[in-house]
C-alpha positions as CSV (number, residue, x, y, z in Angstrom):
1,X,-91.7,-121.9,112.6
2,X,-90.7,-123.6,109.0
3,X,-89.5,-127.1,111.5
4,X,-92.9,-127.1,113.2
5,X,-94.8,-126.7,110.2
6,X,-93.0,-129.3,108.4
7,X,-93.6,-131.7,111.3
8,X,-97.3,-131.0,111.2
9,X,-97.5,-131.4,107.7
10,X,-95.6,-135.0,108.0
11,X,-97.8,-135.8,111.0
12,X,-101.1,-135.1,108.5
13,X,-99.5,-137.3,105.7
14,X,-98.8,-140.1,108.4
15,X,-102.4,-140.1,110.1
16,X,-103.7,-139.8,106.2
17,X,-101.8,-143.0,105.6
18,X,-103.3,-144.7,108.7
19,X,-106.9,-143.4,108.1
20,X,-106.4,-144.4,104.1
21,X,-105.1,-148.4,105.5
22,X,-107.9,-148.7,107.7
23,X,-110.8,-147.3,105.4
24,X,-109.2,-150.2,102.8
25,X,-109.4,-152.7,105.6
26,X,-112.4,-151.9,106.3
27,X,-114.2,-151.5,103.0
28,X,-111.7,-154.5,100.8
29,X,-110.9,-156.8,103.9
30,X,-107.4,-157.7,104.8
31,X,-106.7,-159.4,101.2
32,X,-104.8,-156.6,99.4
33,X,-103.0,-155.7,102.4
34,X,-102.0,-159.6,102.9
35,X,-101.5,-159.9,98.8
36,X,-98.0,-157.7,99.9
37,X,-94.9,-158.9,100.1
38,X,-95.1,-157.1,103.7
39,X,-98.4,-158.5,104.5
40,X,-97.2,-162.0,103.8
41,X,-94.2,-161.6,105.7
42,X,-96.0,-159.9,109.0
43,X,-98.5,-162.6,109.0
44,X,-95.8,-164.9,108.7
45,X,-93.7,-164.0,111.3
46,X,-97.3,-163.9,113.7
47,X,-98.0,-167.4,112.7
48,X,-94.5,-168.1,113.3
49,X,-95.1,-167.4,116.7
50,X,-98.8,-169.5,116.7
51,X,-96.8,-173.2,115.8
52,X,-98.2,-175.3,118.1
53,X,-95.9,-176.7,120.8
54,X,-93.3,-178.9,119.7
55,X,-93.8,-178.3,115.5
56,X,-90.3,-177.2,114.7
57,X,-91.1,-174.8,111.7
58,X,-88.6,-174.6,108.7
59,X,-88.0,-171.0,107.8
60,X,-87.3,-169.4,104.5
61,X,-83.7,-170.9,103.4
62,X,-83.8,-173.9,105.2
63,X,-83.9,-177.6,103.8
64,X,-87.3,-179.0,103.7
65,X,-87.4,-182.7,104.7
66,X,-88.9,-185.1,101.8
67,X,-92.6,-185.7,103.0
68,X,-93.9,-189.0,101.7
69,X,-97.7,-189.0,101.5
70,X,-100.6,-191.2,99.4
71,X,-101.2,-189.9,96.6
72,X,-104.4,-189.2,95.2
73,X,-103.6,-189.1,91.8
74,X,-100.5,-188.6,89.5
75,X,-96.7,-190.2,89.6
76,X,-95.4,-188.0,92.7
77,X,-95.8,-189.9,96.3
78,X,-93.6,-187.4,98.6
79,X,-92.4,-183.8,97.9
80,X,-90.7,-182.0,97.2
81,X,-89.9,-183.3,93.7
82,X,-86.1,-183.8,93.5
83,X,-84.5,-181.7,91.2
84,X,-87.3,-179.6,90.3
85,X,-88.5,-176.2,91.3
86,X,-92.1,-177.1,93.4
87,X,-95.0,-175.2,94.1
88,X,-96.8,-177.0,96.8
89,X,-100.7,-176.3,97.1
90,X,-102.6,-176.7,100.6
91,X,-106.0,-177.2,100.0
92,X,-110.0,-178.4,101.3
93,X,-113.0,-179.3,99.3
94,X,-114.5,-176.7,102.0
95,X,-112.8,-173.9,101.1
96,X,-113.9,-171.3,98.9
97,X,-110.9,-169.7,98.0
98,X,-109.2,-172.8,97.5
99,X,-111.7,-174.0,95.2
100,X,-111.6,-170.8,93.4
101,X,-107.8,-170.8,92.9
102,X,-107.7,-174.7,91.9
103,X,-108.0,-173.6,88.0
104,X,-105.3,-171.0,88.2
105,X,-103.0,-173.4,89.8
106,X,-104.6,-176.3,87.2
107,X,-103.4,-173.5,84.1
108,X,-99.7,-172.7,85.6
109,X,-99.0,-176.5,86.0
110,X,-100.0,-177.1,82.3
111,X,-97.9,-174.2,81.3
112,X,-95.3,-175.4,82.8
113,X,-94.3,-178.6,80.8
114,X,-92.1,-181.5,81.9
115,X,-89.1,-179.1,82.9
116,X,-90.9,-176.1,84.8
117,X,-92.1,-175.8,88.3
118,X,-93.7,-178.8,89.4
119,X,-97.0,-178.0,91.2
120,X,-98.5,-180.6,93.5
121,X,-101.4,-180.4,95.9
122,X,-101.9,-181.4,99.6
123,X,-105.4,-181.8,100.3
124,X,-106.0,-181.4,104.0
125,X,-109.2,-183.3,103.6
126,X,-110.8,-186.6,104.2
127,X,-109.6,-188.5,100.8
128,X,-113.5,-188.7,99.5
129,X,-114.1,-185.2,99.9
130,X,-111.1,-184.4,98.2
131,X,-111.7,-187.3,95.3
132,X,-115.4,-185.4,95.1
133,X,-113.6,-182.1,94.5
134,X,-111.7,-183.7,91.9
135,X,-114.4,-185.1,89.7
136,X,-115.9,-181.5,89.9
137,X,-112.7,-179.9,88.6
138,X,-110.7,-182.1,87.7
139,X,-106.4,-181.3,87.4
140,X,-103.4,-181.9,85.6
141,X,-101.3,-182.1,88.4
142,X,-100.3,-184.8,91.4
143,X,-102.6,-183.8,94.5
144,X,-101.6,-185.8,97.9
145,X,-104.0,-186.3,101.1
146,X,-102.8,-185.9,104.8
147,X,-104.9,-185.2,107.5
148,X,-105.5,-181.6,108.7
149,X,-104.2,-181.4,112.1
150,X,-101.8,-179.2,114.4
151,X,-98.6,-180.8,113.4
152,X,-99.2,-181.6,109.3
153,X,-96.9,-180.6,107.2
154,X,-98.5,-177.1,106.5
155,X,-97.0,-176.4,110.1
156,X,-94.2,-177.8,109.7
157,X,-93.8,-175.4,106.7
158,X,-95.1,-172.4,108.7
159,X,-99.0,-172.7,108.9
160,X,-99.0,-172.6,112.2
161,X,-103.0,-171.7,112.4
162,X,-103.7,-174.0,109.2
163,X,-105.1,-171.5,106.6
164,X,-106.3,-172.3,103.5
165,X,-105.0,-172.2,100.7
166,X,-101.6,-172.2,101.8
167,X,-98.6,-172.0,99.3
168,X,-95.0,-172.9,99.3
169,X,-92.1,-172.7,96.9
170,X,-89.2,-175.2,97.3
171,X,-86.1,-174.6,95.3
172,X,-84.6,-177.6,92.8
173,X,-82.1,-178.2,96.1
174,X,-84.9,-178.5,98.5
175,X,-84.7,-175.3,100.2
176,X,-87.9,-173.4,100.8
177,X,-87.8,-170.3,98.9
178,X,-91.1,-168.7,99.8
179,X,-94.8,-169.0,101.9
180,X,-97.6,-167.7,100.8
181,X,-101.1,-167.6,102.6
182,X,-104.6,-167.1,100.7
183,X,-105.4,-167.7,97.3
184,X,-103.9,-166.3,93.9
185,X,-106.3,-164.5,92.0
186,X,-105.0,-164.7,88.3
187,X,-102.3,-166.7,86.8
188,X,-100.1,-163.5,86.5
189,X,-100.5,-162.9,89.9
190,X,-99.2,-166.5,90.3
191,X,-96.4,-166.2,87.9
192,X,-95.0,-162.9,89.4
193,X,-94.6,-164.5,92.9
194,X,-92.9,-167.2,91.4
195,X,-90.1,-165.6,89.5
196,X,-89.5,-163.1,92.6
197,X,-88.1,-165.9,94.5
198,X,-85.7,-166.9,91.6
């Protein structure tokens, strides 16, 4: 008898675990479940399987080939910046969250200095959109402009579905370290998922 209850009393923390997941899903949304290092990697791996046909998808540990695009302001013309650790942002004038994580990403970048991680943003926007954006809340660091579409570089880099905002890491040799989709919500938040990929 002391097996059987044991099994039933592991069977009632299990379903308690279930029932507590979905009752956070359901009253929070999927954003602290996807904020997980677990989250981030299932929905990786889904999206993985979402590239559209013919987007060959560089995974965690590969090279990442340089991408030049125009830039709409600062120095950098094509990432990922050679040498340096870099953070790159996707973003849209559109998107809330994106909007709402621009001054975050703005605060990092200044904290960072001329040897740090070097953010840069990828607006998948129309270039006036974005520019409007801009003079709203303005940025210290380089922000680029490609067009949103099924093969931009955002699926190339694993964004198979194009979500927004949409984060990568590149290591100082080029390699991608780590994806991140959705927004940060505080520059600590930020920070710790940086220095777990170093």
């Amino acid at each position: 008898m002391k097996a059987r209850d044991g099994i039933l009393v592991l069977a009632a923390a299990l379903l308690a675990a279930v029932l507590g997941l979905v009752a956070s899903v359901a009253v929070s949304g999927p954003g602290p479940l996807l904020r997980t290092d677990w989250g981030q990697r299932l929905l990786g791996q889904w999206l993985d399987a979402k590239a559209p046909a013919g987007v060959a998808v560089i995974e965690p540990g590969q090279a990442m080939p340089r991408l030049p695009l125009p830039a709409l302001q600062g120095e950098v013309d094509s990432v990922p910046v050679a040498g340096r650790i870099t953070l790159i942002n996707y973003w849209a004038s559109w998107c809330e969250p994106c909007r709402r994580e621009m001054p975050i990403l703005d605060r990092y970048a200044r904290d960072q200095g001329a040897a740090g991680v070097q953010v840069v943003g990828i607006a998948l926007d129309e270039a006036d959109d974005a520019r409007g954006f801009l003079r709203e809340q303005p940025v210290g660091f380089p922000i680029l402009v490609e067009a949103a579409g099924p093969a931009d570089s955002s699926a190339r880099l694993g964004n198979g579905l194009g979500v927004l905002p949409y984060s990568v890491l590149i290591g100082a040799d080029g390699r991608l370290l780590r994806r991140r989709f959705g927004d940060f919500r505080s520059l600590a938040e930020l920070q710790d998922w940086v220095d777990e990929a170093r």
